[in-house]
Biopython code that builds the backbone (N, CA, C, O; Angstrom):
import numpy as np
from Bio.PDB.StructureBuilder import StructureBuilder

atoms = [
    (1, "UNK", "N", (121.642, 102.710, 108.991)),
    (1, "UNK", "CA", (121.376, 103.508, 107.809)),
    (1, "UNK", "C", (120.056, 103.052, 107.195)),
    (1, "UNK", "O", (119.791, 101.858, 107.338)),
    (2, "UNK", "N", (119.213, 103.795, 106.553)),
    (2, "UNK", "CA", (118.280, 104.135, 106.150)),
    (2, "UNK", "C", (118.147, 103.407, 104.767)),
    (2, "UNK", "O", (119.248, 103.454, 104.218)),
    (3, "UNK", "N", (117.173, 102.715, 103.946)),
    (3, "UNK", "CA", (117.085, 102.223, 102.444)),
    (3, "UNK", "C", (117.716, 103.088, 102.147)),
    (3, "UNK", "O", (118.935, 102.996, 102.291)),
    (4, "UNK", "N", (117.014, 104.516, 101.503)),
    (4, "UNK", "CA", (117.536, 105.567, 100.924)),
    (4, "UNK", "C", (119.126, 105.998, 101.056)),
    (4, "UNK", "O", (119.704, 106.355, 100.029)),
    (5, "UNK", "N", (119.794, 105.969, 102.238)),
    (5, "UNK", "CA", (120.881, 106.066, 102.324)),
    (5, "UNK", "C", (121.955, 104.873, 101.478)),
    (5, "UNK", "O", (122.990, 105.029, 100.830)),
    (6, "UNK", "N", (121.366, 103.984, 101.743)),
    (6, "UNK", "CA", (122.206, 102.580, 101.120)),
    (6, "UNK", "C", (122.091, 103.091, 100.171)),
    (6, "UNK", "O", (123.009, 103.905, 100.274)),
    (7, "UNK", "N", (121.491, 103.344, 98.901)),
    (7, "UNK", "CA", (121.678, 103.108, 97.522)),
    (7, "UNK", "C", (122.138, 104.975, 97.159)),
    (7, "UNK", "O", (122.311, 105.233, 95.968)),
    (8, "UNK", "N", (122.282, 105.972, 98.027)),
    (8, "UNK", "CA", (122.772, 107.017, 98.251)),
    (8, "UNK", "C", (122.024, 108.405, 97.564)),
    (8, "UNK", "O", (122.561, 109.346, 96.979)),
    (9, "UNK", "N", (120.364, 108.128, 97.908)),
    (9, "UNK", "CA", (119.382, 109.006, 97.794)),
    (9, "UNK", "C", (119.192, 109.950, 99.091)),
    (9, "UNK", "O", (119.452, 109.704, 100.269)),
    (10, "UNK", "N", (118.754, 110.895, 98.604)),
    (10, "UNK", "CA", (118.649, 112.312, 99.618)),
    (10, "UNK", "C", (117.150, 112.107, 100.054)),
    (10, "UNK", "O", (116.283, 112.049, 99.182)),
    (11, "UNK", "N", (116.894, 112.018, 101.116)),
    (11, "UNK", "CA", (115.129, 112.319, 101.430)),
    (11, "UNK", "C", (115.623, 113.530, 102.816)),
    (11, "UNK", "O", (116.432, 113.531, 103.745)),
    (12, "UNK", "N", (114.585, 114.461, 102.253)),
    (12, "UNK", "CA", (114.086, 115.720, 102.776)),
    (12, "UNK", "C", (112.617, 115.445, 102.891)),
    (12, "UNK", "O", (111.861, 115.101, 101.981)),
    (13, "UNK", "N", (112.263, 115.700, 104.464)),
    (13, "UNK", "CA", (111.340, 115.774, 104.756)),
    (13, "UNK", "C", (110.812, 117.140, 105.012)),
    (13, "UNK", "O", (111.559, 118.089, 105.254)),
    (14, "UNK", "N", (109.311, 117.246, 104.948)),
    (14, "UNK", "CA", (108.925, 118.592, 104.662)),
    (14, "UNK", "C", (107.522, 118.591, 105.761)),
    (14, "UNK", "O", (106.746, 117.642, 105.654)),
    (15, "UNK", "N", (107.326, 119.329, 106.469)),
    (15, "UNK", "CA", (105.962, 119.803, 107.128)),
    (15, "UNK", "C", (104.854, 120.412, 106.132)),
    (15, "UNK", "O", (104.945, 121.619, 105.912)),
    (16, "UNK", "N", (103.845, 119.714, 105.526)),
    (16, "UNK", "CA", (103.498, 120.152, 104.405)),
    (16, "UNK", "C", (102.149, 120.894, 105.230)),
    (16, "UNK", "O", (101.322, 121.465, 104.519)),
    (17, "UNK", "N", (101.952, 120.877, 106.662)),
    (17, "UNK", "CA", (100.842, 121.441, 107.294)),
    (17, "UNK", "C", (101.480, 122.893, 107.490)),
    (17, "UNK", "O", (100.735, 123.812, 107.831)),
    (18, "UNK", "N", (102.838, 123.118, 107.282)),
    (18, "UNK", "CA", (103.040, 124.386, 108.057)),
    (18, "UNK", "C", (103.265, 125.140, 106.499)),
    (18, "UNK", "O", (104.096, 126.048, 106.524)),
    (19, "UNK", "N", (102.506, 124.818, 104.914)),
    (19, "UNK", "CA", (102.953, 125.175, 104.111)),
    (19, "UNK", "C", (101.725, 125.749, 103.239)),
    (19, "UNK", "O", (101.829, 124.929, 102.327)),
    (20, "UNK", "N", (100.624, 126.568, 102.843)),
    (20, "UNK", "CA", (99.488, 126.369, 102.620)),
    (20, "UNK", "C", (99.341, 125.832, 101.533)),
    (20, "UNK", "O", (98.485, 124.948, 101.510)),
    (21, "UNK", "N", (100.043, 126.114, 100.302)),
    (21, "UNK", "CA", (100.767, 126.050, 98.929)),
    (21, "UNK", "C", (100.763, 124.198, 98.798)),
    (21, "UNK", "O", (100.272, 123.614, 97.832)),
    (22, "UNK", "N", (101.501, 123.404, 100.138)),
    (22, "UNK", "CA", (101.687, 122.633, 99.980)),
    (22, "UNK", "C", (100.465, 121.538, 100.711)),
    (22, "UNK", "O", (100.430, 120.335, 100.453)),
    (23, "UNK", "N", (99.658, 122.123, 101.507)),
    (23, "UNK", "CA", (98.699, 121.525, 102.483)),
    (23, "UNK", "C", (97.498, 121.654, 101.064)),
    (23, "UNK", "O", (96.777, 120.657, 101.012)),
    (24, "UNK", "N", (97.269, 122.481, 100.196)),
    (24, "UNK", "CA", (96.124, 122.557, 99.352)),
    (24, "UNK", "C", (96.510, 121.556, 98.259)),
    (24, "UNK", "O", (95.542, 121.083, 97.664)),
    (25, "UNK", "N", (98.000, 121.032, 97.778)),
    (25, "UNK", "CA", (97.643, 120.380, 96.851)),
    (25, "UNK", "C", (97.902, 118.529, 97.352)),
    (25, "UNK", "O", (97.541, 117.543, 96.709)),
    (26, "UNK", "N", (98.666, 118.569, 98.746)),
    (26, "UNK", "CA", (98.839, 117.204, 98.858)),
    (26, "UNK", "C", (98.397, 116.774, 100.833)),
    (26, "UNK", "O", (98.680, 115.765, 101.478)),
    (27, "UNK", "N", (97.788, 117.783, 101.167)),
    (27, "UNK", "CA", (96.699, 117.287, 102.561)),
    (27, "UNK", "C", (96.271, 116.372, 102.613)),
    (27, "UNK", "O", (96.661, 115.660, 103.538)),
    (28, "UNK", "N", (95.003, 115.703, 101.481)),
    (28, "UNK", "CA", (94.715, 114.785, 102.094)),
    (28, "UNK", "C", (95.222, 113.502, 101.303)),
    (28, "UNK", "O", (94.509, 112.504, 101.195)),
    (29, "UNK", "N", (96.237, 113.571, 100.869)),
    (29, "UNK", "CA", (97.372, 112.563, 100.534)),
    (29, "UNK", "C", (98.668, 112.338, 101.804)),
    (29, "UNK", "O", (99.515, 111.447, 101.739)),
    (30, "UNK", "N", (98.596, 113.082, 102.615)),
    (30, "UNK", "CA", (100.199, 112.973, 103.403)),
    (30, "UNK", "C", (99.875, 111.549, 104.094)),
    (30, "UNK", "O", (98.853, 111.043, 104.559)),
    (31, "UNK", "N", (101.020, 111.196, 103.970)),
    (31, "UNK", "CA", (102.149, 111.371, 103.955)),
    (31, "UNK", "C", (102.852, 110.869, 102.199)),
    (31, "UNK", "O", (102.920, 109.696, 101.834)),
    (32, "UNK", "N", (103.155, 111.682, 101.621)),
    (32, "UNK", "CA", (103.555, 111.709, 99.821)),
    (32, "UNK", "C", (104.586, 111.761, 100.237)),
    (32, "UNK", "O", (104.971, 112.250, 101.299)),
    (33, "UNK", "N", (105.438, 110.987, 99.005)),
    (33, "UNK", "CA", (106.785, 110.811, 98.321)),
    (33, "UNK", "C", (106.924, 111.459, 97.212)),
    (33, "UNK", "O", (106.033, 111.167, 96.414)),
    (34, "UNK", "N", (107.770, 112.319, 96.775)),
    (34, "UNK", "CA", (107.750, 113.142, 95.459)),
    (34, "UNK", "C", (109.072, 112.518, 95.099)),
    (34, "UNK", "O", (109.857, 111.937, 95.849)),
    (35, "UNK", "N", (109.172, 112.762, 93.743)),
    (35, "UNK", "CA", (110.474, 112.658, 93.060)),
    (35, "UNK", "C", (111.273, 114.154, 92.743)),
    (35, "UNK", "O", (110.842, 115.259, 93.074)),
    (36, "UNK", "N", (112.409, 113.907, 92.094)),
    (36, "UNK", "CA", (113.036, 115.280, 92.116)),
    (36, "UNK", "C", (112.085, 116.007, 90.869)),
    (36, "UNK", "O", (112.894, 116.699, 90.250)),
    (37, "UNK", "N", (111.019, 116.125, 90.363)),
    (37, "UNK", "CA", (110.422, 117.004, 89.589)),
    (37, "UNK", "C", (109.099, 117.324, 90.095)),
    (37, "UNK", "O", (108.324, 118.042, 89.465)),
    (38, "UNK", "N", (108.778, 116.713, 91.423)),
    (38, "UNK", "CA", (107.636, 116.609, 92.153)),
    (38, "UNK", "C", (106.549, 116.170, 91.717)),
    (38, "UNK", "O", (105.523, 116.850, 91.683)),
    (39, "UNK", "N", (106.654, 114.668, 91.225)),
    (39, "UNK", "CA", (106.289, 113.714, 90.861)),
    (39, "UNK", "C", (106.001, 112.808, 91.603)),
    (39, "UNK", "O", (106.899, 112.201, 92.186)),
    (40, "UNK", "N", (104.496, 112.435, 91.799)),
    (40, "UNK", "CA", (104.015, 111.695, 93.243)),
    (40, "UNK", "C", (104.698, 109.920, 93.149)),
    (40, "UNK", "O", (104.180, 109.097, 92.393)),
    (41, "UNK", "N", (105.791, 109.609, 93.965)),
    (41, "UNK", "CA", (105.793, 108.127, 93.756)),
    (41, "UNK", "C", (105.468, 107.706, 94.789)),
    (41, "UNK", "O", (106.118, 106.681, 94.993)),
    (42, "UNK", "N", (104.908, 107.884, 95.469)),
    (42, "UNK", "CA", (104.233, 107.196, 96.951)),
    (42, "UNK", "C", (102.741, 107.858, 97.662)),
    (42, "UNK", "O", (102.406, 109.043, 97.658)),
    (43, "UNK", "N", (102.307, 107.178, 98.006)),
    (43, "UNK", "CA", (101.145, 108.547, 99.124)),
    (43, "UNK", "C", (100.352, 107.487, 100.212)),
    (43, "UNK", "O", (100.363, 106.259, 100.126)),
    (44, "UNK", "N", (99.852, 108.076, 100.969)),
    (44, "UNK", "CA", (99.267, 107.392, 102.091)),
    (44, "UNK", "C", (100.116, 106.422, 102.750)),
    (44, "UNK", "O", (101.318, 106.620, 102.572)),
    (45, "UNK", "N", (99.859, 105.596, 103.342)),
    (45, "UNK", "CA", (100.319, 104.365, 103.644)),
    (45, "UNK", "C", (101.863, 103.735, 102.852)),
    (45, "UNK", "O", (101.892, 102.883, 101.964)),
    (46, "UNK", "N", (103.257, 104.548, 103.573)),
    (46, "UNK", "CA", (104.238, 104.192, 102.552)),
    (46, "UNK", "C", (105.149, 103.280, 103.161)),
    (46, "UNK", "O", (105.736, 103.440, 104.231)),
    (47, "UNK", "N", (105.226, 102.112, 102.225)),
    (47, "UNK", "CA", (106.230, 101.052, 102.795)),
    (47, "UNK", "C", (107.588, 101.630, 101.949)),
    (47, "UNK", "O", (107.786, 101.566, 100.736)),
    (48, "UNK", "N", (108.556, 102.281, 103.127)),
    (48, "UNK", "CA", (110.068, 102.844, 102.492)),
    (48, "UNK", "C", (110.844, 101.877, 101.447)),
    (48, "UNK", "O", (111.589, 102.264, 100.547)),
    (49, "UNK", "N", (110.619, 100.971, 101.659)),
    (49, "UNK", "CA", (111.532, 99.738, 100.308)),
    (49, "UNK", "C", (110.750, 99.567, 99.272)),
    (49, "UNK", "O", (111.263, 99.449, 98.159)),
    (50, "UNK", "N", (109.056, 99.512, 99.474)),
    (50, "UNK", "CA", (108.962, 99.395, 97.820)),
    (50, "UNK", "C", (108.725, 100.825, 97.390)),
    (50, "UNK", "O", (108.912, 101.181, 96.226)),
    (51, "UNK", "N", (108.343, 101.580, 98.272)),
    (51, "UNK", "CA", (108.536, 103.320, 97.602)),
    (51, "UNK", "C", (109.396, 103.740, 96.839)),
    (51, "UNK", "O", (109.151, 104.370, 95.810)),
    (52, "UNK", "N", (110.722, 103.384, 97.328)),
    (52, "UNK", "CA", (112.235, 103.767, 97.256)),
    (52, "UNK", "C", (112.590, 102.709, 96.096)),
    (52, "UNK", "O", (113.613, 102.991, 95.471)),
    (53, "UNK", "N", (112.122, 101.897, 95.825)),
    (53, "UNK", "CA", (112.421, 101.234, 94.489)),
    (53, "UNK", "C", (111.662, 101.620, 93.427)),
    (53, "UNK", "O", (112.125, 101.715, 92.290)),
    (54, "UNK", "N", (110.265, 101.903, 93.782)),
    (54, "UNK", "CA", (109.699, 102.114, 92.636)),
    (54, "UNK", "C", (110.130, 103.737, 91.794)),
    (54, "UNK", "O", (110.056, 104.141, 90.633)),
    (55, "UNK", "N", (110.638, 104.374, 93.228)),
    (55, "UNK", "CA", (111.132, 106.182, 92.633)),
    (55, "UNK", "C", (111.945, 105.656, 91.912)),
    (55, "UNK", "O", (111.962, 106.015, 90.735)),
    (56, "UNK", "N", (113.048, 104.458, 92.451)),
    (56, "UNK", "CA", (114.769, 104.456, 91.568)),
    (56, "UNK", "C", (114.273, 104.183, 90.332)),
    (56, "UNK", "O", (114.975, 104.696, 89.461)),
    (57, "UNK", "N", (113.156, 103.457, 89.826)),
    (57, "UNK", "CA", (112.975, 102.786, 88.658)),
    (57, "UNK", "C", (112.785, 104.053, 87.794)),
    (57, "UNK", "O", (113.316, 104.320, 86.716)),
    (58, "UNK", "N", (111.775, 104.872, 88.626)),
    (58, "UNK", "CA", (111.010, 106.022, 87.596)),
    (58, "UNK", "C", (112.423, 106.967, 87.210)),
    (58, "UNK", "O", (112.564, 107.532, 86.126)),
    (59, "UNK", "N", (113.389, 107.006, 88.292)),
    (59, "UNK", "CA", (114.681, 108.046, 87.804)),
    (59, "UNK", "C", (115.121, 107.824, 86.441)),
    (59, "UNK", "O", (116.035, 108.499, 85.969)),
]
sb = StructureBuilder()
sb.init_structure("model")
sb.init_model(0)
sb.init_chain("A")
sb.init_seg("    ")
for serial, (resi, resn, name, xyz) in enumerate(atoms, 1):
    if name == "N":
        sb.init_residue(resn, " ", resi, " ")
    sb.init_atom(name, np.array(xyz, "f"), 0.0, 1.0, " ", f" {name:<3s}", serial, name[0])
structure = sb.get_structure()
């Protein structure tokens, strides 16, 4: 199981190249972490444990 799974968070991953909407505002950021209001808590270079802690904090 997955960080996210342990503490019992949902991650949906998204093809943001197959999205234009989504390729114009976060391209040359991917790979981004959003929160549930689409709120950037991660981008580029993402280490899943401190990502995933720093989203739980912002919840």
């Amino acid at each position: 199981m997955d960080e996210a799974g342990r503490v019992g968070a949902i991650v949906e991953e998204i093809d943001v190249d197959s999205d234009d909407r989504l390729l114009g505002s976060y391209g040359m950021r991917i790979p981004v972490l959003l929160g549930p209001s689409d709120e950037v808590f991660a981008e580029g270079i993402i280490d899943e444990r401190r990502a995933l802690r720093k989203a739980l904090r912002r919840l």
